[in-house]
Structure formats: structure tokens, C-alpha cells
N, C-alpha and C positions, 0 to 999 in steps of 0.2 A: 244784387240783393244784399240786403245787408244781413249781419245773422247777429244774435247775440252773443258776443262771447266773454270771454272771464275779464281780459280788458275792459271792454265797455261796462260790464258791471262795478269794477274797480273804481274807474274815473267817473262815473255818476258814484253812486257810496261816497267816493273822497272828499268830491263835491259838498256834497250832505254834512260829510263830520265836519269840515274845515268852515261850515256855513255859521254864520253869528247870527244871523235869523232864528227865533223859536216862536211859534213852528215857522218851516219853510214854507212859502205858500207856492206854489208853480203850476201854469196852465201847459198842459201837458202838449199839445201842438208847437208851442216855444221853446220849449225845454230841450223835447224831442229832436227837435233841429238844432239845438244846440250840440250835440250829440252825431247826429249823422243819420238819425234812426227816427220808426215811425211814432207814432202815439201809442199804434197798440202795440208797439215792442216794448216801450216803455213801459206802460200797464203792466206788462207781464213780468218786467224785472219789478218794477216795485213791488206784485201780488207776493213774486219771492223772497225780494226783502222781508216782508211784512213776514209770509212764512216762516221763513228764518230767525223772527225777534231782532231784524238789523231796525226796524224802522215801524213805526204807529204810524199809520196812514186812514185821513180822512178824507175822501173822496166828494167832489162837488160836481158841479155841472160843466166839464171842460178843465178839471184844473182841481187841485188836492191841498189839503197840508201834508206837511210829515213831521213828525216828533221821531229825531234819532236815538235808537238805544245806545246804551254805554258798550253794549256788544257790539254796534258798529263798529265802535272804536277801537275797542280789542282787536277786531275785524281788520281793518283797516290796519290797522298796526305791527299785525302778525302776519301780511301779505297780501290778505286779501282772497279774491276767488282765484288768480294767478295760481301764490303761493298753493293753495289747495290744489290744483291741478298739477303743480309740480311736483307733490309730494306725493301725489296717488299714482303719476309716471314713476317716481324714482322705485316707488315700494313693488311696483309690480314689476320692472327691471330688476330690483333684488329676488324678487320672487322666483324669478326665471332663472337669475345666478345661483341658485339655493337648489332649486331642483335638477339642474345641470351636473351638480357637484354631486348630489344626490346619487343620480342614478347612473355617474362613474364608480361608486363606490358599494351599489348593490351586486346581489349576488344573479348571477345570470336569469334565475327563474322568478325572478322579479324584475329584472332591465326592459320589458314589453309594455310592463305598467306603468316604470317610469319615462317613459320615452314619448308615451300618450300622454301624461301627464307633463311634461317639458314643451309638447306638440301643443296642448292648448293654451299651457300658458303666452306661447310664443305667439299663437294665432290674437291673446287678449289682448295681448304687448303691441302688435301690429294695429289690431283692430282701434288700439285707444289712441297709437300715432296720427290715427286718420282726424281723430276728434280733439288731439289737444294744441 
């Protein structure tokens, strides 16, 4: 199975900014295989582009335009959906370094609360390795 991930979003987006086409026009079964992926995966990353103001999408029978925003490009420019996911690992690894330090430095009748809270951040931190 293939899944969506921050990759595959990047290199369709990159696709789009770098395109001299206006608008793009693309049949979404062709595309999609260009890609690796299905039609209705595609759809669904586009639905979130469009969500996100990367992209104006006008949808046809089989096949769409797109009008890219200048946000794509910023987008694109600033990492991308990668970058975003690297940065929301790194902050919640600082998070867990911050409360660590934390609750060495509290006073005993308070190290229960911090310890549960180091515990779940730690459980986040795990939980997000599995997804990024």
C-alpha cells in the first residue's frame, strides 16, 4: 500500500511550482501513476493543497486544472511538508529536554507531577516516531 506521506506531497507541490503551464491541466489517473499512487490519493492531497491555499483547483470529469498560489512557493521554498514535520519532531524532542531539566530541578513534592509529565511527553515523542 502506498500511504501518503510528506515526500510524496513535496514532489507533486514541486512539480506544480516548477510547472510553466497556467493553469496546469492533469488527468488524474496519469498523473497519479506518475507518482506511484492512486487517483483517489491524489484527490486527497490536492483537496489539501486547495485547503491549505497551496493551490486553486478546478475539478472536470477525470482530470482538473490547478492555479498555484505564491504560498506554494513560499511553501515549497521553506521545506516544504518534510520541513514541517521535521520541525514539529525537533520541538517536541526540545519539549521533552525542557521537562527533563525541569523536574531535576523541582522540589520533591512536586517530582510525581513532573515525572508524569516527562512520561507523556516521552509517550508523544514515541508515538510521533511511529508517524514521521
Amino acid at each position: 500500500m502506498n500511504l501518503i506521506t510528506p515526500k510524496l506531497k513535496d514532489s507533486i507541490l514541486r512539480d506544480f511550482v516548477i510547472s510553466e503551464d497556467v493553469p496546469i491541466d492533469i488527468e488524474y489517473d496519469e498523473f497519479a501513476s506518475k507518482y506511484s499512487t492512486s487517483s483517489d490519493r491524489l484527490c486527497m492531497i490536492l483537496e489539501q493543497f486547495e485547503a491549505m491555499n497551496l493551490i486553486k483547483l478546478t475539478p472536470c470529469i477525470g482530470s482538473c486544472f490547478i492555479q498555484v498560489t505564491a504560498y506554494a512557493h513560499y511553501y515549497i521554498s521553506h521545506g516544504g511538508f518534510t520541513a514541517q514535520e521535521e520541525i514539529l519532531k525537533a520541538n517536541i524532542e526540545k519539549l521533552g529536554l525542557e521537562l527533563e531539566t525541569l523536574s531535576k530541578q523541582l522540589e520533591p513534592n512536586l517530582l510525581d507531577k513532573a515525572e508524569k509529565i516527562v512520561s507523556l511527553g516521552s509517550n508523544i515523542l514515541n508515538a510521533l516516531n511511529l508517524f514521521l
